[in-house]
C-alpha positions, 0 to 999 in steps of 0.5 A, spaced: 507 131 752 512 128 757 518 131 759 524 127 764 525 132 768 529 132 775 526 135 782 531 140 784 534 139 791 530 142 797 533 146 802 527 144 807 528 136 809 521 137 810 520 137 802 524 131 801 517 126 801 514 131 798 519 132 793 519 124 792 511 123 791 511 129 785 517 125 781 512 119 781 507 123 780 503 121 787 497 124 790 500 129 795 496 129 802 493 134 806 498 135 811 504 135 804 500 142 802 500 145 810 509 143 809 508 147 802 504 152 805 508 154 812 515 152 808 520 158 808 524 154 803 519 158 797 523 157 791 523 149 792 516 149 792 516 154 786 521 148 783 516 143 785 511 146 781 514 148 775 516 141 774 509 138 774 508 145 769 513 142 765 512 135 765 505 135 763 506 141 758 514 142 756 514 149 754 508 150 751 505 157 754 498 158 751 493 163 750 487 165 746 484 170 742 477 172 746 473 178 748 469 178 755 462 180 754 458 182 762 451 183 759 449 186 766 451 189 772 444 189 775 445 183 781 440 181 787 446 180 791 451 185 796 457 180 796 462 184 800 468 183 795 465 185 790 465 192 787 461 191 780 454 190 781 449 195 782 441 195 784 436 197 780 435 204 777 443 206 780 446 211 775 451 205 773 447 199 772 446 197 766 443 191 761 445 189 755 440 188 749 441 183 742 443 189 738 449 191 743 451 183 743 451 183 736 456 189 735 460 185 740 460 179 736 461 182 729 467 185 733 470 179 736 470 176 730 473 181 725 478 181 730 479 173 729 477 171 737 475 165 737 471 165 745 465 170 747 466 169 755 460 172 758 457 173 765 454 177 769 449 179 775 443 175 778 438 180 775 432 180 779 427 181 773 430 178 766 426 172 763 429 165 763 429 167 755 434 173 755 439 168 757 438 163 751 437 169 746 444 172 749 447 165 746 443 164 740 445 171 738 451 170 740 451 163 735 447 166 730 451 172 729 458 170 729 455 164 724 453 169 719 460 171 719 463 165 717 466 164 724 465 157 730 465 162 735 465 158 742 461 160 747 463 160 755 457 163 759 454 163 766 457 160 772 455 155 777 451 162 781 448 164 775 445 157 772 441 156 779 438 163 778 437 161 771 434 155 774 430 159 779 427 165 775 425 159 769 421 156 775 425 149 776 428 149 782 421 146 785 424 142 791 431 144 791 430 145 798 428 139 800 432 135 806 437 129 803 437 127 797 430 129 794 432 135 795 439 134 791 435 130 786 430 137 785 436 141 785 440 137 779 434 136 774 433 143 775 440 144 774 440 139 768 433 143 765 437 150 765 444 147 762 440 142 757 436 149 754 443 153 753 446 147 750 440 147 745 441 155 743 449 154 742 453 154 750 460 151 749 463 150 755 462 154 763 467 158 767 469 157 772 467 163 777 462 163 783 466 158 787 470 163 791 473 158 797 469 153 798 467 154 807 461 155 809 463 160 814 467 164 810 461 164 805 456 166 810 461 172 812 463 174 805 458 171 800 452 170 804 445 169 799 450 165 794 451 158 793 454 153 797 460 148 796 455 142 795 451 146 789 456 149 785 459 141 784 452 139 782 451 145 777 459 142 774 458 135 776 451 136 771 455 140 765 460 134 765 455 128 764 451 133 759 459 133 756 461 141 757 468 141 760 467 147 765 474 151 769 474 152 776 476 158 780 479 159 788 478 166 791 484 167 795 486 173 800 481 175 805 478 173 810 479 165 808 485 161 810 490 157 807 487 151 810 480 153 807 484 153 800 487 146 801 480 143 803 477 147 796 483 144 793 481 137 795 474 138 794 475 140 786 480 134 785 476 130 788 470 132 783 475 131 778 477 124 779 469 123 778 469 127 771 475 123 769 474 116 770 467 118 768 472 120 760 475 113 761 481 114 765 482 108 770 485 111 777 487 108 783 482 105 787 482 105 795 487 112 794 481 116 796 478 113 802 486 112 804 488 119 802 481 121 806 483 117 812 490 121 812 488 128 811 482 126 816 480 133 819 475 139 818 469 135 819 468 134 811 466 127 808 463 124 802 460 129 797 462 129 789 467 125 788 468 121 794 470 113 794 472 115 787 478 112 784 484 117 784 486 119 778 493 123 777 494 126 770 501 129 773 504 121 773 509 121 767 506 118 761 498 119 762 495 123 757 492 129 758 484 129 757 484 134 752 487 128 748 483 123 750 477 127 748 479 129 741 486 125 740 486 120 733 480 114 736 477 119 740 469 120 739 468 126 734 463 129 740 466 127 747 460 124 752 463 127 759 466 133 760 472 135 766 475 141 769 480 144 764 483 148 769 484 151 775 485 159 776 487 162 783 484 169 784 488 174 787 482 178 792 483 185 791 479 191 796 479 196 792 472 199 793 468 193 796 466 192 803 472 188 804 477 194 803 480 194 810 484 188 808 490 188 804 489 183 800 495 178 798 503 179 797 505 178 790 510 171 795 503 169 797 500 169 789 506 165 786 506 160 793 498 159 793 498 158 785 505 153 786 501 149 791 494 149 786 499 145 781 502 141 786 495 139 790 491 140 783 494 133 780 489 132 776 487 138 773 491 139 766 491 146 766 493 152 771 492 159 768 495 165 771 488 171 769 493 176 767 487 181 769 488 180 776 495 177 777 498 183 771 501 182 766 509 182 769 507 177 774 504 172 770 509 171 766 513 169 772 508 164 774 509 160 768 516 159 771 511 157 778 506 152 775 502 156 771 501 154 763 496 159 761 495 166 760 488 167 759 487 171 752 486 178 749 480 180 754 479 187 751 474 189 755 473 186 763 469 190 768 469 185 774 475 186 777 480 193 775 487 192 777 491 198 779 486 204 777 485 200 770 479 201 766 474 196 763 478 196 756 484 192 758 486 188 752 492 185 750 494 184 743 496 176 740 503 179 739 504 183 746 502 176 748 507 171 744 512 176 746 511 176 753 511 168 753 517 169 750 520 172 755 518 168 760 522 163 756 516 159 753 513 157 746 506 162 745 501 156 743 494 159 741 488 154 743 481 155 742 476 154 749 477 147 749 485 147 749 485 144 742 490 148 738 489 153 732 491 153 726 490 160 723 490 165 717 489 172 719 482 171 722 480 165 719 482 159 724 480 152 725 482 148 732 487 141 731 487 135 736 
């Protein structure tokens, strides 16, 4: 889907090459996303933004209908932003068993969702097979019940302890690339075995912001930049499509933002070229000369043809995977979207800082959809942005309000609960405000056909 829009005028003459690249659908350099990001002209690079929104998808807003299933809280890590783990034997620590997972289950499907996202805590004592069981109950159940529940589970975090804790990780920490070697035939054992019990695609959590030193400060004992790429750069060989998530607004900066950008473009312009797309090559090493700063160079994607799927008339991959010709199982798979994540303090070990202003939410997602450009999809997590705000950002890059949700214990908004739910028809009247038309989609953003909570998804 196309549009032939018009960028708006730029207040600040230092957008004007900037303005001129996104009508052509070029990549934008390092140096183009510090002028987004230092510019007191924000409604320029809101415009900018909303106009790549609108050329890749028009009016289209899209949502889903799924249920969020945190199977434990129980972690091995104390990462200081974070205020949902608990440790063994605490008062709030809690494991799920089968028989809870398939009363969730039965409830997603009586209620049409089309999505189980499940994630949770590195529990330190849980055998490998707990996690095959929680998709193949998760499979099995809603099988029984007629319905094609996909299943989107376990981060990139979550598969190298599974990888661990399964005993396949031997080498990992070796120098070089045999160490890299280890690490991704452990990474690719663990996803091939989940794959086997009925896992469909991976979010996108656990990046954080991809900066050594940020993650030594706030996420220290977690997986680095290097090793969440390999987990997702295994996913799409093995054809899972995967999301991708950014952090933002605590003790990184905007250029850790602009280089976590550019590190997950680049791993897209792999992904991409691996489904079919030709891009251009030399773009990147000239792109990397230009941006030439902050001591990063090579890793996944590096010297790979720039693919852009904001140029006007590319096709988005979801309709290359599973448009009229395509193969009925895609071979590779890609990042679907990215989700900016607003940092909030409340009760974490980093609750002295403020936290973003809601002008630094709408500007840092506007530059994702700008820097992001071949990135089809831009989401606003209204559990984290609320509800009222997402509805703006679909006006400022945005395309994606997440879905139903009802019940998310990970982040709680403002006092809210774990029961935060939205109905389908809350949320197809708040994309109608926002001016947009409500498109519900399954996980892979094919759209659903429907009759009540009996559905299927279309190219």
């Amino acid at each position: 889907m196309t549009h032939d829009l018009t960028a708006p005028d730029c207040a600040d003459p230092a957008l004007e090459a900037i303005r001129e690249r996104v009508m052509r659908g070029a990549r934008l350099s390092l140096d183009d996303g510090r002028v987004l990001f230092d510019t007191s002209d924000l409604h320029s690079v809101i415009g900018l933004a909303d106009l790549v929104r609108r050329r890749l998808h028009g009016t289209a807003a899209y949502y889903n209908i799924n249920r969020h299933l945190n199977y434990s809280n129980v972690c091995a890590l104390s990462c200081r932003f974070c205020e949902f783990f608990a440790k063994e034997g605490e008062p709030r620590a809690y494991t799920r068993d089968m028989e809870y997972v398939r009363g969730q289950v039965r409830e997603a499907v009586e209620a049409g969702a089309t999505e189980m996202h499940s994630v949770g805590g590195l529990h330190p004592s849980l055998p490998f097979t707990y996690y095959t069981d929680l998709v193949s109950t998760i499979r099995d159940e809603a099988k029984k019940l007629g319905s094609d529940l996909h299943v989107k589970a376990f981060t990139a975090v979550e598969v190298v302890h599974l990888a661990r804790i399964a005993k396949k990780y031997k080498g990992a920490s070796a120098p070089g690339e045999e160490g890299r070697s280890a690490r991704r035939e452990g990474i690719r054992w663990v996803l091939s075995s989940l794959m086997d019990a009925g896992l469909g695609s991976l979010p996108g959590g656990g990046a954080e912001v991809f900066d050594d030193r940020v993650h030594d400060e706030a996420f220290k004992g977690k997986i680095r930049s290097d090793v969440w790429l390999d987990v997702h750069r295994v996913a799409h060989e093995l054809g899972l499509n995967t999301n991708a998530t950014l952090l933002y607004g605590h003790i990184e900066s905007r250029e850790d933002r602009l280089v976590h950008m550019d590190m997950l473009r680049r791993a897209q312009d792999e992904a991409l070229t691996r489904l079919g797309y030709s891009g251009v090559a030399g773009e990147a090493s000239r792109a990397h000369i230009e941006n030439g700063h902050l001591g990063y160079t090579g890793g996944e994607g590096a010297g790979a043809p720039v693919v852009t799927l904001t140029k006007p008339g590319t096709p988005l991959p979801e309709k290359v995977a599973f448009g009229p010709g395509a193969p009925a199982s895609p071979k590779a798979g890609y990042y679907q979207t990215i989700i900016p994540l607003p940092f909030f303090p409340d009760g974490c070990d980093l609750e002295h800082l403020p936290g973003p202003s809601g002008l630094e939410n709408y500007r840092t997602l506007a530059v994702a959809r700008l820097m992001l450009d071949n990135f089809p999809h831009v989401k606003a997590f209204w559990i984290m942005q609320t509800l009222p705000m997402a509805q703006v950002m679909l006006q400022s890059g945005a395309d994606d309000m997440d879905g139903t949700v009802v019940w998310y214990d990970i982040t709680k908004v403002g006092g809210a609960g774990t029961h935060q739910e939205v109905t389908p028809r809350t949320m197809q009247r708040l994309i109608r405000e926002a001016g947009f038309e409500p498109i519900e989609r399954d996980t892979l953003y094919r759209r659903v056909q429907r009759d009540g909570k009996q559905w299927r998804a279309v190219p």
